[in-house]
N, C-alpha and C positions, 0 to 999 in steps of 0.2 A: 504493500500500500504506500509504503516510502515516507508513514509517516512514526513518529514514536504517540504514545497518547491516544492510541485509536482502537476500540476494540468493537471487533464486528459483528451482531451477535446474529445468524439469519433465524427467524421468527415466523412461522406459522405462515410462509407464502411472501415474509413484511424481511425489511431487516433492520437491524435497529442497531443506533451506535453510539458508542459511552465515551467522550473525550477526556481526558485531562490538563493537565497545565503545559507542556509535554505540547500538544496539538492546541493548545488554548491558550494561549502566552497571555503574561500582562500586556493590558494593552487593545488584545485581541476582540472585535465587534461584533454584533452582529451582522454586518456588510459583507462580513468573510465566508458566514456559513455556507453562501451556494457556492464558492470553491472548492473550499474543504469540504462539504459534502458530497460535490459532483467527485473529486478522488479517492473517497469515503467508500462510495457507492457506483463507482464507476460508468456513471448515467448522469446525465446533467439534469435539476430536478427546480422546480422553482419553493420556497420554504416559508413558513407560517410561521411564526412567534405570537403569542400573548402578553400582554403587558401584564406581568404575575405579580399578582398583588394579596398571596397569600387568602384567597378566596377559594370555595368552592364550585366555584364556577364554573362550566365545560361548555367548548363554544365546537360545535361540528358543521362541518365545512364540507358543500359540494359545489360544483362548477369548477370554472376555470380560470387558474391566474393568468393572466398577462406576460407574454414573455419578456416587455418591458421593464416589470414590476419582479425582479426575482425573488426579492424579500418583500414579505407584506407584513405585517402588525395589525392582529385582527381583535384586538379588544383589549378589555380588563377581563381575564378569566384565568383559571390554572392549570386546564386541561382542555387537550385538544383531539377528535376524531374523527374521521376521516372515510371514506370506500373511494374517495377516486384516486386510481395508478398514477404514479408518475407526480406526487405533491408530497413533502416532505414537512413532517410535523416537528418541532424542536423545541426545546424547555431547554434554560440555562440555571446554573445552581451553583452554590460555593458551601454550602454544608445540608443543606435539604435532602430531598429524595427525588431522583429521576425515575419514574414507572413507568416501563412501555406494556400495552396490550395489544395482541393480534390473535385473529382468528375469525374464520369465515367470510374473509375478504375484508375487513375492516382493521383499522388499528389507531390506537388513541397512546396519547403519553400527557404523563399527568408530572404536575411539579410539585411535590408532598413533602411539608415542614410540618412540625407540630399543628399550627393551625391547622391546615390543609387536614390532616387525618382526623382530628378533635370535630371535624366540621362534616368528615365521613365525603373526604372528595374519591377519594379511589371508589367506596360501595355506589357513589355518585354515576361514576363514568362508567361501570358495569353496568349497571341499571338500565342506562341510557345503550348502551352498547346492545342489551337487551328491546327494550322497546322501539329505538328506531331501526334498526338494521336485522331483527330478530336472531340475533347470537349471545345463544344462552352459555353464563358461566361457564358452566361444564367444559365449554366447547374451548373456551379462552386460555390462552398462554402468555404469562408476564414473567418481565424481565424487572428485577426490583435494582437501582446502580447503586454506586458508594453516595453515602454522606457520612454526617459528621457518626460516631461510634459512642455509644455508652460511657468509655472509658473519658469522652473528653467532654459529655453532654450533664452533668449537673442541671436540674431545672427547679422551679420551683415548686409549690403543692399546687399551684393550679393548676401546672400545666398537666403533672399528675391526674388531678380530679376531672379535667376537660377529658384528658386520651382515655381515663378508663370509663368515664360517661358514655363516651362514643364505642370503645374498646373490650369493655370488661375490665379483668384483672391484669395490670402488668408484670409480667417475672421481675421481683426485685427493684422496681420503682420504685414504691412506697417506702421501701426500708431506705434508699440510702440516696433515693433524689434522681438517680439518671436512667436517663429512658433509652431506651433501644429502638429506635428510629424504624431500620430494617425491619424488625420482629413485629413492632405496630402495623407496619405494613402490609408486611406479611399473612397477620390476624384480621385485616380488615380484608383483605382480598378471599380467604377463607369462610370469613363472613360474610363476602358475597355470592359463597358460592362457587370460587374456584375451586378448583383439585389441586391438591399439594403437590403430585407429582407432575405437572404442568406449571410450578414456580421456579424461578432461579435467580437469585440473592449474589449477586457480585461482593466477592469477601472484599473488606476494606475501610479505612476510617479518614475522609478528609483530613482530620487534625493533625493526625498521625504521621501521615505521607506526603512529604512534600511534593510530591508530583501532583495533587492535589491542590486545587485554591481550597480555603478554607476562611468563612468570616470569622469563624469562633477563633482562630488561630493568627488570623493577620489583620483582622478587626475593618477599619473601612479601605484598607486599602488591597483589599483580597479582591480579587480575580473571580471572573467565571469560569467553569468550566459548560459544555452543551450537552444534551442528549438528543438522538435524533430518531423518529421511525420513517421507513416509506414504502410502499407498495410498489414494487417493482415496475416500469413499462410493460404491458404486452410485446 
């Protein structure tokens, strides 16, 4: 791929792609993504951002971009999904969660921090994955990326009492304050209804790794990194 920071993951028909600092440098815009995605994915592809504002909001998209227009910015929302080939969905993050989903010709990626899960955006974009496009959980395969890890996520009791409101019980929150980001994730996707063995949890901790932007770790001068899915061309 010729690039370091790129990992390719192909997804239920979709392919979906986890950057890091490595392919996302400081610096690095949104302007860039249709290059480095069209060598990502080796198809030139035109790409959708949301203006993520920590909301539950999922915004899905049919028709057609403009080839004019390669990057578009389609709202205030945190998740995005899709059934037409050939348009490429993207979420950027510095300690949150990248979630891609595909299956039955569809595919959505969601951008999940505490809010975002507290607020039930992932059971959100299933649901929806369900009622518009008729692709029931069962059928769905998610890719969960790196964020920040337990080891460097101390939080408060509300954020505690928001995730297990939405969540249930979390392993070991309550006793000593940090949450497990992945595993919330993971539980709520479950909760939707997917099958366990159709989940895959990319091992890793922003904080940790510097190959990794991290806000918790570099505070406001931390970096993006991006997540991407897209439905191949015919």
């Amino acid at each position: 791929m010729g690039h370091e920071g790129l990992t390719l993951v192909p997804l239920a028909g979709a392919l979906a792609l986890f950057t890091d600092a490595r392919a996302c440098p400081p610096g690095f815009s949104a302007e860039g993504l249709p290059a480095l995605l069209e060598e990502a994915f080796g198809f030139p592809t035109p790409v959708l951002i949301p203006q993520q504002r920590h909301t539950d909001l999922v915004f899905t998209f049919s028709g057609r971009v403009p080839k004019a227009q390669p990057l578009q910015v389609v709202g205030v929302c945190d998740a995005l999904i899709t059934a037409e080939r050939g348009v490429a969905l993207a979420v950027q993050t510095a300690d949150c969660l990248p979630v891609v989903l595909a299956g039955g010709g569809v595919v959505s990626i969601v951008h999940a921090g505490w809010r975002g899960l507290a607020a039930g955006i992932l059971e959100k974009a299933v649901r929806l994955l369900s009622v518009q496009f008729g692709v029931e959980p069962m059928a769905l395969n998610a890719v969960i990326g790196v964020g920040v890890g337990p080891c460097h996520y101390p939080v408060g009791p509300e954020v505690v009492t928001a995730l297990t409101t939405q969540l249930g019980s979390l392993s070991g929150a309550a006793s000593d304050g940090r949450v497990d980001l992945q595993a919330c994730a993971r539980k709520a996707l479950l909760k939707a209804g997917l099958l366990s063995e159709r989940l895959r949890v990319l091992p890793g901790c922003t904080a940790c790794n510097p190959n990794y932007h991290s806000y918790r770790r570099d505070g406001s001068q931390a970096g993006r990194q991006w997540a991407a899915v897209v439905l191949p061309p015919v």
